[in-house]
C-alpha positions as a Markdown table, in Angstrom:
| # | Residue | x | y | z |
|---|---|---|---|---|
| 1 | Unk | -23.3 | -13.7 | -3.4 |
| 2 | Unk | -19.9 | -12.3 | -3.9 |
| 3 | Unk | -19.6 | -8.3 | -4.0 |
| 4 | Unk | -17.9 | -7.1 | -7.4 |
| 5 | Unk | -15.0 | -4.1 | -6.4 |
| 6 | Unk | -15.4 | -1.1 | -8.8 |
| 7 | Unk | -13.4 | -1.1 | -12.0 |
| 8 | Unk | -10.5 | 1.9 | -12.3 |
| 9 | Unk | -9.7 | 2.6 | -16.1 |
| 10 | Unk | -6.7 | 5.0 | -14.5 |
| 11 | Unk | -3.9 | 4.7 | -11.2 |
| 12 | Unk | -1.7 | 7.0 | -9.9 |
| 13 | Unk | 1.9 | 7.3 | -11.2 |
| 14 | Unk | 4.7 | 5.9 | -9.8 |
| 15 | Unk | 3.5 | 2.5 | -8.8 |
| 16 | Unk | 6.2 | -0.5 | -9.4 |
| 17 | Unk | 4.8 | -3.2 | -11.5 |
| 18 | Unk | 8.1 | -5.3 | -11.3 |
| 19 | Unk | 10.9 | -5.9 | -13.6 |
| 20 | Unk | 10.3 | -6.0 | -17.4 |
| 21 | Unk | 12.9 | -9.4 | -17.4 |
| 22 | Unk | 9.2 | -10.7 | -16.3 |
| 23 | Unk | 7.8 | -9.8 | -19.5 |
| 24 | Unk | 9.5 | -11.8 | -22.4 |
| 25 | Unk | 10.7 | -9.8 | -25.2 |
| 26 | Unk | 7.6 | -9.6 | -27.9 |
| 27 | Unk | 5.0 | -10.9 | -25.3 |
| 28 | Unk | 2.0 | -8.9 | -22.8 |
| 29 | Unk | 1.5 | -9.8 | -19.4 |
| 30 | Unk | -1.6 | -8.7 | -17.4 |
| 31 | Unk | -1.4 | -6.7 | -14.2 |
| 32 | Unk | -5.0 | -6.3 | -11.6 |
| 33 | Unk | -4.1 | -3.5 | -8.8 |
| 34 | Unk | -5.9 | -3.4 | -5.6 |
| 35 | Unk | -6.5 | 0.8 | -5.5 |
| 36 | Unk | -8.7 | 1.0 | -1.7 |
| 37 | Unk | -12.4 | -0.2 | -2.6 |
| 38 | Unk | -11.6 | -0.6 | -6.5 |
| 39 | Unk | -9.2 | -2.9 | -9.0 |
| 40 | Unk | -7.7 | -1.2 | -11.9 |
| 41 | Unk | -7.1 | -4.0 | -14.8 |
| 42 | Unk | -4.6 | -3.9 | -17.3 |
| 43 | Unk | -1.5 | -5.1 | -19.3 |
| 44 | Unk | 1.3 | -4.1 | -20.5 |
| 45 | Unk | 2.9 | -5.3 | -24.2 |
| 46 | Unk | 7.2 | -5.1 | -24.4 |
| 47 | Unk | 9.3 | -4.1 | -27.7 |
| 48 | Unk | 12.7 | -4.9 | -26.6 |
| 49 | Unk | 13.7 | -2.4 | -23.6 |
| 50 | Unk | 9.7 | -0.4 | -24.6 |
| 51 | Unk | 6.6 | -1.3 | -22.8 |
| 52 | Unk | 2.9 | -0.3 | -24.1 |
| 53 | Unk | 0.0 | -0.2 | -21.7 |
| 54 | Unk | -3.2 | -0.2 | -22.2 |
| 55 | Unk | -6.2 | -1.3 | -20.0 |
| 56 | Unk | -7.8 | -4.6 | -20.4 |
| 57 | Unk | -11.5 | -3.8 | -21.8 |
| 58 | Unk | -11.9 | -3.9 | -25.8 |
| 59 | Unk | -13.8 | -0.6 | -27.1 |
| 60 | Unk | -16.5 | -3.0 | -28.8 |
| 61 | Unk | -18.0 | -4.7 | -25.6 |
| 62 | Unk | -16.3 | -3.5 | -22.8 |
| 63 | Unk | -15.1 | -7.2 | -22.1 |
| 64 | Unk | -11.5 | -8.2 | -20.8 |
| 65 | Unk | -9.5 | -8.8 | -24.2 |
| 66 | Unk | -8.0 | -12.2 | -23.3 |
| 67 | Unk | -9.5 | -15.7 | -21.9 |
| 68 | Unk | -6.2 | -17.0 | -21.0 |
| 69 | Unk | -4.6 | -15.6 | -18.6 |
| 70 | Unk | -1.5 | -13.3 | -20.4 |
| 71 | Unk | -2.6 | -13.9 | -24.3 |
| 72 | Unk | -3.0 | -10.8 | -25.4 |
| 73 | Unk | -1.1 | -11.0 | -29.1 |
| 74 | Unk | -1.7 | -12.2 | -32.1 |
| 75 | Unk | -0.2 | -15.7 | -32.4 |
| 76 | Unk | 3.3 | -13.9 | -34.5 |
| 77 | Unk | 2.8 | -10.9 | -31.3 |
| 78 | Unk | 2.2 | -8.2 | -34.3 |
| 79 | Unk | -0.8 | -7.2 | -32.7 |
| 80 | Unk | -3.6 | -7.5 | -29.8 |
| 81 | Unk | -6.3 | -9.2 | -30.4 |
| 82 | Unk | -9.5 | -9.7 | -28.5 |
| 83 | Unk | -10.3 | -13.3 | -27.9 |
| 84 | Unk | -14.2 | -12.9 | -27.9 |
| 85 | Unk | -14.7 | -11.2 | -30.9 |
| 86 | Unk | -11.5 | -10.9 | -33.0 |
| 87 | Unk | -10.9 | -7.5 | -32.7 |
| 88 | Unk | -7.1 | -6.4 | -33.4 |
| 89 | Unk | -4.9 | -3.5 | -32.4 |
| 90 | Unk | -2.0 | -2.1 | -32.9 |
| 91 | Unk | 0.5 | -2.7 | -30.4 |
| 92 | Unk | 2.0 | 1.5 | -30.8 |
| 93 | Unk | -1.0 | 3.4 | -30.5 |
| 94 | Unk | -4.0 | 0.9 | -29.0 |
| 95 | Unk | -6.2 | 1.9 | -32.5 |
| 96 | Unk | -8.7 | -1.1 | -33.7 |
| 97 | Unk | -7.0 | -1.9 | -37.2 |
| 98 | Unk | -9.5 | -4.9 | -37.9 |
| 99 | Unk | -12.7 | -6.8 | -36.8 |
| 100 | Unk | -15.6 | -5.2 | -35.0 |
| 101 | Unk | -14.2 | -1.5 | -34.0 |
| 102 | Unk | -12.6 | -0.2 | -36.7 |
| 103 | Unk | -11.2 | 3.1 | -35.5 |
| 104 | Unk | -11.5 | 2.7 | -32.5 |
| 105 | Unk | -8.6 | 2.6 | -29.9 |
| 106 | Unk | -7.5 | 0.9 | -26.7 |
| 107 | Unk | -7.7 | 2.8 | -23.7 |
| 108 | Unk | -3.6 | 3.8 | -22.9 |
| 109 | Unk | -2.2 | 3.3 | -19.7 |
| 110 | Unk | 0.8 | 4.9 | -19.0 |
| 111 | Unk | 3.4 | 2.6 | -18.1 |
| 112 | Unk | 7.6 | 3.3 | -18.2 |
| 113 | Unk | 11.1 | 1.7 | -17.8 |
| 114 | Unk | 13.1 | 3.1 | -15.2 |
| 115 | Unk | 16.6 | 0.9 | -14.1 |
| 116 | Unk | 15.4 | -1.9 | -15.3 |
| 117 | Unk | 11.9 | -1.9 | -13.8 |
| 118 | Unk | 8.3 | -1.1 | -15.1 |
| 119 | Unk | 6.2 | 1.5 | -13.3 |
| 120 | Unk | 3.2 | 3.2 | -14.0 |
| 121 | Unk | 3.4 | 6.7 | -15.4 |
């Protein structure tokens, strides 16, 4: 029987994620971080030269949003969606804008651009 780590919902600031080339334009890519005993799960979403992150556990069940590895959007990238239930959020603010959680929101996670790199904020 394998051990399950804790799960983080926040890390510390100024932790380099890579650079945001990795992320196409209008497309989410998911980031796990080993913090000492814990892993903090999460994603990030880019706009052009913005990036949005939020941590990877939908409000309604508490499950990771995606089954696939990276697919995070909608299949035109207009929102997130939530494979297992269909729940969908917008990309700005995180809120639940359709499906099971209406009103209910994303938790953020502070992500920023700096020189061409993405780090935590």
């Amino acid at each position: 029987m394998t051990a399950t780590l804790p799960r983080l919902t926040q890390v510390r600031p100024g932790i380099a994620l890579g650079p945001l080339e990795r992320i196409a334009d209008g497309a989410a890519r998911n980031y796990v971080l080993q913090v000492g005993e814990a892993r903090f799960h999460g994603f990030v979403v880019r706009q052009g030269q913005t990036v949005h992150g939020y941590v990877d556990a939908c409000p309604h069940a508490g499950l990771p949003l995606c089954q696939t590895l990276d697919d995070y959007l909608t299949p035109d990238g207009g929102l997130i969606r939530c494979q297992w239930h269909g729940a969908l959020f917008d990309i700005q603010n995180g809120v639940c804008v359709g499906g099971p959680c209406p009103g209910a929101s994303l938790t953020p996670w502070p992500v920023a651009v700096r020189d061409g790199q993405i780090f935590t904020a």
